[in-house]
N, C-alpha and C positions, 0 to 999 in steps of 0.2 A: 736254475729255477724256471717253473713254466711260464707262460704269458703268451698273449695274443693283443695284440692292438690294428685298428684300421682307421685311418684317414684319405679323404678323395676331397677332389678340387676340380676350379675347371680354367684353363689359362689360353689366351686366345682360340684357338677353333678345336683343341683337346680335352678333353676329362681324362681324369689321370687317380689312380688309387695305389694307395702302400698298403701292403698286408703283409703285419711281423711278427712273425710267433719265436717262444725262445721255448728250449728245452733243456734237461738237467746235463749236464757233462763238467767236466774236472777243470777241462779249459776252455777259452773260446771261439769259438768257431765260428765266422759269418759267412754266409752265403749268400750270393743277391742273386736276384733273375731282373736283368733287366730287357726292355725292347728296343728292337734297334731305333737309332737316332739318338739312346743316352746313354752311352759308353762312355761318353766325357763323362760322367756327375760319378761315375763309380768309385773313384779313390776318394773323392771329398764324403759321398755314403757311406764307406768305410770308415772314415773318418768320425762320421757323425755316431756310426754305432758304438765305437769303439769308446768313446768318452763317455757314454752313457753304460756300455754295458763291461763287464772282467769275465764272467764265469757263463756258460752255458752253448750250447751251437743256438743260435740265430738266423732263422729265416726269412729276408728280407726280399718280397716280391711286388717290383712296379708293374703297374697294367696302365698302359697309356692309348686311346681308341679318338682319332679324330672325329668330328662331328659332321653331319654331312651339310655341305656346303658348297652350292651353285659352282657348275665349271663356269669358267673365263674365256671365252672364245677371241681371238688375235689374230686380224686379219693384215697381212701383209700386201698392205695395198701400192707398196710400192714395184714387189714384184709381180701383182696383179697389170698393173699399168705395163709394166715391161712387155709380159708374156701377151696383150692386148696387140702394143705396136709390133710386136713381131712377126706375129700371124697376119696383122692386117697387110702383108705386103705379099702372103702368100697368094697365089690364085688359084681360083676353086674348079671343078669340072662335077662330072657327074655323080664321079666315085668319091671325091673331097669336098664335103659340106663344112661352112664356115663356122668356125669355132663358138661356141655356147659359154654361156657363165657359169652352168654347174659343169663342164667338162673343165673349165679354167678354174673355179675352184677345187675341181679333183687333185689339182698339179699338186704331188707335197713339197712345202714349205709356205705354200699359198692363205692356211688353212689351220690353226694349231688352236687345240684344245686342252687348257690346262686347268689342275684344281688351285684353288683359290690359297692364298696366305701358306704356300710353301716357303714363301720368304726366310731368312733366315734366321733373322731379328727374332719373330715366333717363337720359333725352334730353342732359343736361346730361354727367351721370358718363360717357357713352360720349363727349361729342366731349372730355371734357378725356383720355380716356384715347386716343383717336385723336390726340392732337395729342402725346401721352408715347412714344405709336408712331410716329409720325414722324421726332421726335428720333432714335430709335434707327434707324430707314432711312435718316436722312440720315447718320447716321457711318456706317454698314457701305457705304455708297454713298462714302462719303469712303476709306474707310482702301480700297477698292478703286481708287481714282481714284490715289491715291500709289502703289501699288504700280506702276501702270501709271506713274505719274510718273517712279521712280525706274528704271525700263525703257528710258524713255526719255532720261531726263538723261544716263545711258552712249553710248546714241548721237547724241546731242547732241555730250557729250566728245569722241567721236570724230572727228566733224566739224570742230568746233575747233582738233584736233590738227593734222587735213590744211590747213585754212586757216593754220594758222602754219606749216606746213612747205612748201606754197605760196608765201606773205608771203617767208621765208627766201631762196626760189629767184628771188624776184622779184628781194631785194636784193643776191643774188651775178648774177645776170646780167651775163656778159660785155659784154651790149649796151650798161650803163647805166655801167660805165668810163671815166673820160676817153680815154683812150688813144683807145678805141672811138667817140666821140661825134668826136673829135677826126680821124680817120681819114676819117669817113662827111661830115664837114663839109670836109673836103679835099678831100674826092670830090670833092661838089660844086660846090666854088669852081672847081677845075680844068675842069670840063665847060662854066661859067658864064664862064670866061675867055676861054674861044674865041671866045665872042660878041661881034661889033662893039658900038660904046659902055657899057664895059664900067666899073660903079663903083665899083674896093675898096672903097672906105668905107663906101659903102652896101650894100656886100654884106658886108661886117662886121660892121653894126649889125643887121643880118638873121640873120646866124648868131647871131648871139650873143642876139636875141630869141627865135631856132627853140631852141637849144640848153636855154636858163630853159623853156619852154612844154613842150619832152618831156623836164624833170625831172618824175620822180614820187617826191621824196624824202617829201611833205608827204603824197600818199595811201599810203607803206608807211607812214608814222610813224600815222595814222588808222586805219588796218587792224589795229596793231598792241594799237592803246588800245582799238578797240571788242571785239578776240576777247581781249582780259585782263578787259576789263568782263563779257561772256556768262560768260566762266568764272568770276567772281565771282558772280554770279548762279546761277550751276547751285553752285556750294559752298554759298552759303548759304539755297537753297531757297525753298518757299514760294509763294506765287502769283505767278509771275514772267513768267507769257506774254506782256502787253502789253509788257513791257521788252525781253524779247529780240526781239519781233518790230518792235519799234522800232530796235533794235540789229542785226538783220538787215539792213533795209530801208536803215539809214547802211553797214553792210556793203555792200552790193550798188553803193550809189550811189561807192563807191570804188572796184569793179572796173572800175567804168562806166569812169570818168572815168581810170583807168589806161590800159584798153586804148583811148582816146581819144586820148591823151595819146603813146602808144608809137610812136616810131618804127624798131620791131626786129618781126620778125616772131617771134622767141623771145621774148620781153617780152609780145608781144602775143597767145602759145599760154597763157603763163601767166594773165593775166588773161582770157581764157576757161576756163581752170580753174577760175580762183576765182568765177567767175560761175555756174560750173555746182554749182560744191559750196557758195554762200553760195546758190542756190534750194535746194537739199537740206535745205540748214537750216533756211531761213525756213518750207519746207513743214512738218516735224518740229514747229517752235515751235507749228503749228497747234493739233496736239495738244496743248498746256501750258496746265495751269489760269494 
């Protein structure tokens, strides 16, 4: 299922944004981008996605950008004092002039300039607060994924509807009447009698194996269990797409084996119907967490 969600915060000297989008696929797939410094928070992100989502790849990207904030200047005045008495013992001439405060603070280590609240503590308070912020991107990523879900489950219903109103016309088919079966196997005996060495009997035990082979009592009665099974499914919700598209795929394998089976060419428009409206379906269930 699709979705997009974004959440941003700000936790000591960072701002920090999640942005999660999810797309249709069979299983699921997460992918994070994250920036360095939060490689820890990645298996517990994983984590958080995982409870929330089953079905679709997931793209989960942190942006975290410090704020700008005063360097720290740290003067080491103890080796300031040192490097002081050392030199004052030296003695000067014409070419050695007496050591300066900015030549002494050149000396490095004298001298150290750093940015502010690199501490570590920080560093910590911002990913548990980025991982507080993802929680909440992954529900607003969710409660949009059902909306779409239940968008869909209506025209799922629908589909449902026409494959049983289909199923129905299958089993009122004139074609599939005795009377009718009965007619179409006269036919043929008749045409088959003309012919020299001719075997009742065994042209008996012929119709009568043709006749069992183009019942399709057993695939409407299958057709009928699996679109009562989807529509129990779509009532009671939930992460249901591997089921129905499991429950498609027995669908589909019924139409098959129907219009396989048919010997009417009205029997056998109907099951290219329902072939054509159980991939309708099965494509739909795509979309289904």
């Amino acid at each position: 299922m699709t979705g997009f969600a974004r959440v941003s915060g700000a936790t000591a000297n960072f701002r920090w944004a999640w942005e999660v989008k999810s797309v249709n696929a069979k299983g699921l797939d997460l992918r994070l981008r994250l920036p360095s410094g939060f490689d820890a928070i990645e298996a517990e992100a994983r984590a958080s996605l995982g409870k929330k989502l089953t079905r679709g790849t997931c793209y989960a990207t942190l942006s975290a950008q410090r704020e700008a904030v005063t360097p720290e200047v740290y003067l080491n005045e103890g080796l300031l004092r040192r490097l002081a008495e050392a030199i004052s013992h030296v003695g000067t001439n014409d070419t050695l002039r007496p050591a300066s405060i900015d030549g002494l603070l050149g000396v490095r280590g004298v001298i150290e300039i750093r940015d502010a609240g690199d501490e570590e503590s920080d560093l910590l308070a911002v990913q548990r607060a980025a991982l507080e912020g993802l929680g909440e991107t992954v529900t607003a990523l969710a409660a949009m994924r059902e909306q779409e879900g239940a968008a869909l489950a209506l025209i799922l219903t629908q589909r449902l509807d026409r494959l049983t109103t289909l199923r129905q016309a299958a089993e009122d088919c004139p074609a599939r009447k005795p009377e009718a079966v009965r007619a179409k196997l006269a036919e043929s005996v008749a045409l088959l009698a003309g012919q020299n060495k001719f075997d009742e009997t065994r042209l008996y035990q012929e119709a009568l194996l043709l006749a069992a082979k183009a019942d399709v009592r057993e695939e409407l009665d299958r057709l009928e269990t699996h679109i009562a099974a989807a529509n129990e499914l779509l009532q009671k919700g939930g992460p249901i797409g591997r089921r129905l598209d499991f429950l498609a795929q027995e669908l589909g394998r019924e139409a098959n084996t129907l219009c396989a089976k048919s010997n009417d060419a009205s029997l056998t428009a109907i099951g290219l119907e329902l072939r054509v409206e159980i991939e309708q379906f099965r494509e739909q269930v795509q979309n289904i967490e």
